[in-house]
N, C-alpha and C positions, 0 to 999 in steps of 0.2 A: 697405756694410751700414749699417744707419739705426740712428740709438739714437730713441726715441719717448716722450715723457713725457705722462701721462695723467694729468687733474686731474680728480679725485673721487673719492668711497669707497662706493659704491652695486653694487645688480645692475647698474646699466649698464654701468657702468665696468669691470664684472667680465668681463661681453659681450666691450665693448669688450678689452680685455687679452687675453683667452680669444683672440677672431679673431686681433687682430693676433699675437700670439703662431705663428699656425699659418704665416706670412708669410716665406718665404727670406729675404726684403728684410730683416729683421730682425736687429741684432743683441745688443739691448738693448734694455729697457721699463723703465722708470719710472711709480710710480703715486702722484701727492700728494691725500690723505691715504695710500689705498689700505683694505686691509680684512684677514681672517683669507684668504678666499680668494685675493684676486687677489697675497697674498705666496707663495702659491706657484708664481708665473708670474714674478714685478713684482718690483725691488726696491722695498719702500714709502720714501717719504718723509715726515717727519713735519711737513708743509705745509698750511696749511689754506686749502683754495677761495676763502679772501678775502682770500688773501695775494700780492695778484699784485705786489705787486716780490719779495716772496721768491720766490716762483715766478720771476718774471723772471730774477732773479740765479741760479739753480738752473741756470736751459736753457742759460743762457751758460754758467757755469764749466762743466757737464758735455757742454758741444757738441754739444744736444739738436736733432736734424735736423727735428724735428716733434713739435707740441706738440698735443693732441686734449684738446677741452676738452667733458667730460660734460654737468655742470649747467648752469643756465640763469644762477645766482646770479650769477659772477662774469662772463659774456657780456654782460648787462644793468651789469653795471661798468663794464664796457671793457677787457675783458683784452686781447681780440685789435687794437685798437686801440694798446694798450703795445707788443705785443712785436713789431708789424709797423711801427711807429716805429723799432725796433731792429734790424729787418730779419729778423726771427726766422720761421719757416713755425708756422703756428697754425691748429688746422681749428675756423670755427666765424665767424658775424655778426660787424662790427664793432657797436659799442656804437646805434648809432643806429637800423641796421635791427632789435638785439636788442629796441626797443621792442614788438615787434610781439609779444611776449611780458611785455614787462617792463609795459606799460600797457596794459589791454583798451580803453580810450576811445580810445588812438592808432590799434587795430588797429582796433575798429570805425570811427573816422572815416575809417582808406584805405579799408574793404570800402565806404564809403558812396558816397564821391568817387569809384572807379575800377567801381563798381558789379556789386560781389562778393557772392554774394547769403548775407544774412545775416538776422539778426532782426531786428526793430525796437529801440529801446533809446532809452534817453536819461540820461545822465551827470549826476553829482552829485556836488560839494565841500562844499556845505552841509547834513547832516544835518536840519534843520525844511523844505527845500525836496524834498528825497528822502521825507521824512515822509509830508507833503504829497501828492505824486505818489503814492506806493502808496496811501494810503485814498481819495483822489479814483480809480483805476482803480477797487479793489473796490468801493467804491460803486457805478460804472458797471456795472462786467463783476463779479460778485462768484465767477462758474464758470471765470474764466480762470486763471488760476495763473501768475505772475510769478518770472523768476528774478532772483536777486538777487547781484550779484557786488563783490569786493575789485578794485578799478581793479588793482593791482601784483601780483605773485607772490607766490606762497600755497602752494606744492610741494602743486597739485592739487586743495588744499580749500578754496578760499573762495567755492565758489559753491553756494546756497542755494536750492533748488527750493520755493515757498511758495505755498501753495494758498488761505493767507486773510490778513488785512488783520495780522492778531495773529500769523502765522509772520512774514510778510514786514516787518514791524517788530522782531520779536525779530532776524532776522538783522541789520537796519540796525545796529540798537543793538551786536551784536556786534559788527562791521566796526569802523563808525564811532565808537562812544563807547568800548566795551571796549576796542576798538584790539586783537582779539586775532591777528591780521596786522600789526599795528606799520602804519612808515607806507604800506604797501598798502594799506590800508584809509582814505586822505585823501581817494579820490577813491571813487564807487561808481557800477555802472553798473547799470543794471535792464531787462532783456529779458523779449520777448516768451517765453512756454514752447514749445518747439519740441514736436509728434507727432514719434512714428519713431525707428527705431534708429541708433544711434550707430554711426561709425567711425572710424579713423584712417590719415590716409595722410599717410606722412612720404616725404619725396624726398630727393635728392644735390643739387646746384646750385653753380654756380660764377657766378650772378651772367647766366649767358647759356644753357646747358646746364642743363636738366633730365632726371634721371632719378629718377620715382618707385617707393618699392620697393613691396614685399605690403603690401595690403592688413589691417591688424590690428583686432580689437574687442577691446576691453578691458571691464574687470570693477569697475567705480568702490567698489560698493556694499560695504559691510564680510563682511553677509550673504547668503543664499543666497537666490536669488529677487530679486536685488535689493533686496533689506532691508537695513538701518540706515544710519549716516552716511557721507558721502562720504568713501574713502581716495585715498590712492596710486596707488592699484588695487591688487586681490587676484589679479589672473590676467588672461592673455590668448590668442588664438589667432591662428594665419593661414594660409593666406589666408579669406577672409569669403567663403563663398556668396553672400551678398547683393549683395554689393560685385561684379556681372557688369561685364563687359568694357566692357559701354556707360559705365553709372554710373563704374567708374573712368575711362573717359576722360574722360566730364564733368566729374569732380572736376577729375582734371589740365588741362584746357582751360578752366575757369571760376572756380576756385579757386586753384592752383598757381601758373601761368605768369603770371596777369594781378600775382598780388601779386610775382612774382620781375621781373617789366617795371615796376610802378608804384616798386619801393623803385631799378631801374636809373636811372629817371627820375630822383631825386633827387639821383644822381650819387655814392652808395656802395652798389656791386652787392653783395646779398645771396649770401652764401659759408657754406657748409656744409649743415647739414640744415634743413629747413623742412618744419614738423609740422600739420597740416592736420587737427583734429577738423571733422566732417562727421556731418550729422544728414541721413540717407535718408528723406526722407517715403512715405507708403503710395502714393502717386500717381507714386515713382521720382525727384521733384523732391529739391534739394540743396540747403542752407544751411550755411555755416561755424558751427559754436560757437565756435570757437576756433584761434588759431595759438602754435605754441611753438618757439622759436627753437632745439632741441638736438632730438639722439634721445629719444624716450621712456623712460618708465622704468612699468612692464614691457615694452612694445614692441618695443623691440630685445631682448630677450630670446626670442622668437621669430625675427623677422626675421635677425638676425644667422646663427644655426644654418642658418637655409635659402639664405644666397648664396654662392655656389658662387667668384665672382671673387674675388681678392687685395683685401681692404680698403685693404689698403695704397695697391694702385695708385688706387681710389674718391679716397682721403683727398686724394693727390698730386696728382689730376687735378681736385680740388674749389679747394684753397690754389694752384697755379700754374694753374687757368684755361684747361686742356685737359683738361676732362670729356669734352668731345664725342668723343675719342680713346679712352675707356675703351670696352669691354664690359662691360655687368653683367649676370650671368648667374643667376638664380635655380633652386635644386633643386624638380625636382615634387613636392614632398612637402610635408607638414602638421606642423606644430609650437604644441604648446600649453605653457602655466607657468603654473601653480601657484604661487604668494606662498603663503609661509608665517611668518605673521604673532605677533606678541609675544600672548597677552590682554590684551585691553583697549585693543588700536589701532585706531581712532587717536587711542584717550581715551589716559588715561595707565595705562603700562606698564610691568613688571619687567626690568630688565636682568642683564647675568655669568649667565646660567644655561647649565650647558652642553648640548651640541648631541649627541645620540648617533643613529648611524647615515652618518654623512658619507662613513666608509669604504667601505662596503657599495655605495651611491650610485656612487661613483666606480670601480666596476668594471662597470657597467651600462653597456651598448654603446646610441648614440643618445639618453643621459640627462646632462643638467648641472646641476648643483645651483648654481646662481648665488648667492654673497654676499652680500648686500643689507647686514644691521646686521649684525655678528659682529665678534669680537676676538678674539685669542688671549690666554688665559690664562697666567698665570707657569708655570704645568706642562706649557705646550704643547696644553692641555684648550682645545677651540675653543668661545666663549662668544656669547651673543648680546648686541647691542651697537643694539638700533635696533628701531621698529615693523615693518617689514618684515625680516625675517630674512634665506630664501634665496626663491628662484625655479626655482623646478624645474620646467626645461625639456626637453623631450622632443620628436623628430622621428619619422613614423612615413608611409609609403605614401600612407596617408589619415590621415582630423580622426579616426577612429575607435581605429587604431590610437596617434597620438600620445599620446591622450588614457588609454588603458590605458597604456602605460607609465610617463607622468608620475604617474598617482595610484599606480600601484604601486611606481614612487620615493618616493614621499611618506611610506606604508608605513611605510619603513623608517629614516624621521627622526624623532627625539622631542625634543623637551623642557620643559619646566615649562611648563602653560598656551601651551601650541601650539596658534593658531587658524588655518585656512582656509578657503575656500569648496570643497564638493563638487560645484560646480556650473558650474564654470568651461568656457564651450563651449556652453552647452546651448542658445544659440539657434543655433544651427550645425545641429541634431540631427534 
């Protein structure tokens, strides 16, 4: 029986804990930080995601058989690099491969080199030279619209869709002078606007062995219709109609495999998940947005509910490097979440308010009410504690069914200034 320590305090985590939870293999979980939710699965630890010798020292003393690391934060550290020094089982990139998340200039220079097809772009350390570049484009193309992004991690928002010379310098300035990504924001990179709907395919990988799961679209926008500023995401669903059986092989055959072959070439095989945003053009063609070195977050929120094989044995077969030995078996069924959001996120937001309705929820057959910010109050009163609250997930036959049970889980959760999207799904429809 395994004992399993889980680092983070998020809906992921929460996924995460929830699966492995349902796992015979199991017999103990660990979750640092952890959350209101996942302590009723998890024992918490009061650890925090950037504490990887404390963490370190934790898996030893308590003879932690596998160590499942959520965020990207501490990956991009080198976590899994410490504790496989130590000899420790740890699911997740060593720090080198986590670049491909941790810097968008290193991931677009592999897609360049290994010729992964992406957008055009071009990188920037000097803010009057970045300046520069955007008013010389708008000048030329003044109907093209330029995206604008923080080189480093930005937990999803630091990238800036800019339709004229005066957005796409207000974001510079944000990035780069505000510094309001800290030192993310040293380096900035500026693409091409991609046409087409967005998706995401996140895989297993041991570095030799790929297996990608469902297909997911996420819900970036704060508002309904795709209006206001870029979050977290608010919701997601899967699998994506769009996303047909050709286009996902493509992805996997043009995207996937050549970046899991090009980071093997370098001589530290990429190990764990590999996150694959993908922009679908009206013409069926594919370009990467983006890669992220962890599961998503809403993403696994869906995907999780729907796979039917032991995580466990995934996790095992990813860290000792006989993936190819698993089955991963996916349920026919549809699952969407609903994010249920603080007011005012992802500006600034009220926290300790309490959460009524949690009970109700957790007697709903096919419904999860995922964790996201929460805390427990001194009277046991579960509080909110973060922009993203819970994630209310629901599985259902079909996208039609899922989607009625998650909004009428939702129903039945309240509290202070509770915002979501009603809209979650609707290009599915």
């Amino acid at each position: 029986m395994l004992k399993i320590l889980v680092i983070g305090g998020g809906g992921r985590e929460h996924a995460l804990v929830w699966k492995l939870a349902q796992s015979q293999q199991v017999s103990k979980i660990f979750c640092a930080p952890g959350n209101a939710g996942i302590a009723q699965l998890a024992e918490c630890v009061p650890l925090a995601i950037t504490d990887s010798n404390g963490l370190l020292d934790f898996a030893i003393e308590n003879g932690i058989d596998l160590t499942v690391v959520g965020p990207e934060i501490p990956l991009i550290a080198g976590i899994v690099d410490l504790f496989e020094q130590r000899g420790l089982r740890i699911f997740g990139p060593a720090r080198e491969p986590a670049q491909l998340e941790g810097s968008k200039a290193y991931a677009k220079g592999l897609m360049l080199r290994y010729g992964i097809p992406t957008a055009s772009f071009a990188a920037f350390t000097s803010p009057e030279a970045a300046s520069y570049y955007l008013k010389s484009h708008f000048d030329a193309q003044p109907l093209a619209p330029l995206v604008v992004k923080a080189d480093g991690e930005a937990a999803g928002k630091g990238v800036f869709i800019c339709r004229t010379d005066a957005e796409a310098q207000e974001a510079l300035r944000k990035i780069m002078s505000d510094r309001i990504f800290g030192a993310s924001g040293d380096t900035v990179v500026v693409e091409e606007f991609l046409e087409g709907e967005e998706a995401s395919l996140m895989a297993f990988t041991d570095g030799t062995t790929i297996i990608p799961m469902l297909a997911v679209q996420d819900h970036k926008r704060a508002l309904d219709g795709d209006e206001g500023p870029n979050t977290g995401g608010m919701g997601c669903y899967a699998p994506v109609p769009l996303v047909t059986p050709e286009i996902y092989q493509q992805a996997v055959e043009q995207i996937l495999r050549p970046v899991v072959e090009a980071i093997r070439e370098s001589g530290i095989p990429y190990k764990g998940v590999l996150y694959a945003g993908i922009m679908i053009g009206k013409d069926g063609s594919l370009k990467t947005l983006e890669f992220n070195c962890r599961f998503g977050d809403p993403e696994t929120q869906v995907v999780l509910p729907l796979l039917e094989t032991d995580l466990v044995d995934i996790l095992m077969g990813v860290t000792d490097a006989h993936l190819d030995e698993v089955e991963v078996r996916w349920k026919p069924q549809s699952a969407v979440c609903v994010v249920l959001a603080s007011g005012g996120y992802p500006g600034a937001y009220a926290t300790d308010l309490p959460i009524e309705g949690l009970e109700q929820v957790a007697h709903l057959s096919d419904v999860v009410a995922f964790h996201a910010g929460t805390k427990l109050g001194e009277d046991g009163q579960i509080l909110t504690n973060g922009g993203r609250v819970l994630g209310v997930s629901a599985i259902g036959d079909d996208f039609t069914q899922a989607r009625a049970r998650a909004y009428a889980a939702v129903k039945s959760i309240s509290f202070d200034h509770m915002h979501f999207r009603t809209d979650i799904g609707h290009r599915a429809e």
